[in-house]
N, C-alpha and C positions, 0 to 999 in steps of 0.2 A: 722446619715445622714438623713438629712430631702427626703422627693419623690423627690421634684424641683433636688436636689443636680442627686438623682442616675439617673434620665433622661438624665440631661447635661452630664453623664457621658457614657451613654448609646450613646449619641447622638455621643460624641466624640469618641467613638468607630468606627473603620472603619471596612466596610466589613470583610476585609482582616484578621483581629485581632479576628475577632468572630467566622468564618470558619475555618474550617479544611483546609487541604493542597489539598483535593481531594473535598471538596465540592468547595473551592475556584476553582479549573480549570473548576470545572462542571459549574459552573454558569459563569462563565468567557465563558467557551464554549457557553452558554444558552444565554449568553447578560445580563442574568436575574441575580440578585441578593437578595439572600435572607436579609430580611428587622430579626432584632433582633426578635421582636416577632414569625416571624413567626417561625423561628428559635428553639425556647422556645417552641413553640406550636410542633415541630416536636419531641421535646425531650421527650416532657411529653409524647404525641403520644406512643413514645417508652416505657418510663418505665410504661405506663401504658398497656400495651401488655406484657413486663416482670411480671409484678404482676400479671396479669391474668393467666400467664402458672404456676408460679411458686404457686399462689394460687391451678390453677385445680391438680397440680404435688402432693402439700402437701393433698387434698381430696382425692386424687388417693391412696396414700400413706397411709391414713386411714382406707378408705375402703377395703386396701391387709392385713394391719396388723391386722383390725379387723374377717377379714375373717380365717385368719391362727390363731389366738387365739379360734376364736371358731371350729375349725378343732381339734386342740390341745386340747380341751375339751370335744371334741368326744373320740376322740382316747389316752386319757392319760393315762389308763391303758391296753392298748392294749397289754405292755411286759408283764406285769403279768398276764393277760389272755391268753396270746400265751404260757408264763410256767404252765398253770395251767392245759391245755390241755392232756398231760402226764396222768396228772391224772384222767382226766373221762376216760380214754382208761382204764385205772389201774381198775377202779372199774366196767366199762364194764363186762372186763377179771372174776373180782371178783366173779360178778355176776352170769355170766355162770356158774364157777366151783362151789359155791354155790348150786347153783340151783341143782345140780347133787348129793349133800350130802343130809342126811336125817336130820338135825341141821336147819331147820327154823327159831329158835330165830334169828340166825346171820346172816342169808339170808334178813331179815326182817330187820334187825337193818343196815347193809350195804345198803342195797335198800334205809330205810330212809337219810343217811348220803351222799348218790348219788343225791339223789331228790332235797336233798335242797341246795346241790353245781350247781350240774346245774341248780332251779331257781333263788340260789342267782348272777350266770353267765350270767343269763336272764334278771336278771332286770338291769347286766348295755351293755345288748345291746347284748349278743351274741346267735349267732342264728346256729343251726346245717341245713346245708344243706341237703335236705332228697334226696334220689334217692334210687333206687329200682336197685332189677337185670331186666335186660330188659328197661330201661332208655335208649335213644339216648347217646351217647358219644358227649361230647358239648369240645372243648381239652380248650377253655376258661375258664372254669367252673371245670371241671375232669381233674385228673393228671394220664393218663396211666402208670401203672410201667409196666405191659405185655398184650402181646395178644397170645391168645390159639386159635385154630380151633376152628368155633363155632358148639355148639350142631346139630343146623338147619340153615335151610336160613333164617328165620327171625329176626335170632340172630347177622348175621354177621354188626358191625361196633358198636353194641348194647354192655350197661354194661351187662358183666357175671356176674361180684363178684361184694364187696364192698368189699376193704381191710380194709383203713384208715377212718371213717369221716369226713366231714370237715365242717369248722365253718365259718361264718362270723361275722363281726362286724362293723354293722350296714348297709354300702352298701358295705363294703369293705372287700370281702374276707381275711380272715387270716390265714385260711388254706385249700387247694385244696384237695377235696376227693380222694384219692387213688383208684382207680379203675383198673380191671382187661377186657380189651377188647375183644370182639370174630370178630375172622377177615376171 
């Protein structure tokens, strides 16, 4: 179909035939009636506000999944470092008793095999939370199992003991210090 052709056809078009049911009463109410282009110009109008959302919609979409991908790269060994915890407690433990035997060699030889689990734990992110006895009790940060009478007034709401350690990784705590409170 040549232009000239789809104009005549355009032309023969009546209001009525190119509107809706509901724009037809509107402009019927209005006196006014919409002329074909402007019509076209109200549509494009439209899908081109649909592509724009649905453009920002699919950036938005990029920017969550690349966000949670690199979260998941933070923390993708997070289970096996939360199993492997167990174990610097084990060699803590080790340590002490060690320490109390007159056998060096093996004090020395566990101490090295401690060292270099905990900095090979360090280098992918885990971090031991330190606290002292006499620390403020923070219950965000500290996991009370009990509270004892404290020694003094200065002691009361204050860490007594350290039971447990605890670790984080990265900002994210993964495990809550066990602490013993004086109240």
């Amino acid at each position: 179909m040549s232009d000239k052709q789809k104009e005549e056809e355009l032309d023969e078009l009546s209001p009525e035939t190119t509107l809706g049911a509901e724009e037809q009463e509107e402009a019927a109410e209005d006196g006014q009636e919409l002329t074909i282009e402007e019509e076209l110009r109200e549509d494009l109008g439209k899908e081109k506000e649909k592509f724009l959302r649905l453009f920002a919609e699919f950036e938005n979409y990029k920017k969550r999944t690349s966000k949670e991908r690199m979260e998941l790269f933070k923390t993708a060994g997070q289970e096996v470092i939360i199993s492997l915890l167990p174990v610097l407690d084990d060699f803590d433990r080790a340590i002490k008793e060690l320490a109390k035997s007159d056998d060096k060699e093996s004090f020395k030889g566990v101490e090295l095999i401690q060292t270099k689990l905990k900095e090979t734990l360090k280098s992918k992110g885990l971090q031991e939370i330190t606290i002292q006895s006499g620390d403020a009790f923070d219950a965000e940060v500290h996991d009370a199992i009990t509270q004892i009478p404290a020694p003094n007034k200065k002691m009361k709401g204050k860490i007594i003991d350290v039971v447990e350690k605890g670790f984080s990784l990265g900002d994210k705590i993964i495990r809550h210090p066990k602490v013993v409170v004086g109240n």
